[in-house]
Structure formats: C-alpha cells, structure tokens
C-alpha positions in Angstrom: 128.6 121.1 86.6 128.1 118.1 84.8 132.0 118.3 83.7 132.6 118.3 87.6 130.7 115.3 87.7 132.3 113.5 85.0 136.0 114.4 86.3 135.0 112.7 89.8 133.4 109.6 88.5 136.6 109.1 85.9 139.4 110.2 89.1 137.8 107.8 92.1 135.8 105.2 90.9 136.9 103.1 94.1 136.3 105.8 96.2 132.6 106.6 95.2 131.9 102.9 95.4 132.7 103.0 98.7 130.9 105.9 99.9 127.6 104.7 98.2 128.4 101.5 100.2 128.6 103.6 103.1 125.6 105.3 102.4 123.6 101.9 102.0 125.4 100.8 105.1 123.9 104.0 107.4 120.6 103.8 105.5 120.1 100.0 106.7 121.3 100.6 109.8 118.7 103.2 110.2 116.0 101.7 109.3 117.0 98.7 112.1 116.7 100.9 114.6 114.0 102.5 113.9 112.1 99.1 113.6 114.0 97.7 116.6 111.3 99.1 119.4 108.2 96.9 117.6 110.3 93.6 117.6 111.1 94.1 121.5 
C-alpha cells in the first residue's frame, strides 16, 4: 500500500494539489454555512 501511495504522489503531483485545494475549498465553505444562521 504504501508503494501505491508513492506511485500517485510521483505520477500527479498537480493533480493532488488540486484536490487538497478542493478539499480545503468544500471544508471552508462548510463551515460558512454552518455559521451563516448566528450572523443573520
């Protein structure tokens, strides 16, 4: 498994960059909305 993990990271850097990105992206987003209803 950690050879799976190795070949990813060295194939798509860019690519699992921009997932994480995504990831922060939905995470942020989230946590907006769920704070939105106490600033209204």
């Amino acid at each position: 498994m950690l050879n799976d993990v190795k070949t990813v990271l060295r194939r798509s850097p860019a690519t699992l960059l921009q997932d994480a990105v995504g990831a922060v992206a939905l995470i942020v987003m989230l946590m907006a909305s769920l704070h939105l209803p106490s600033l209204v």
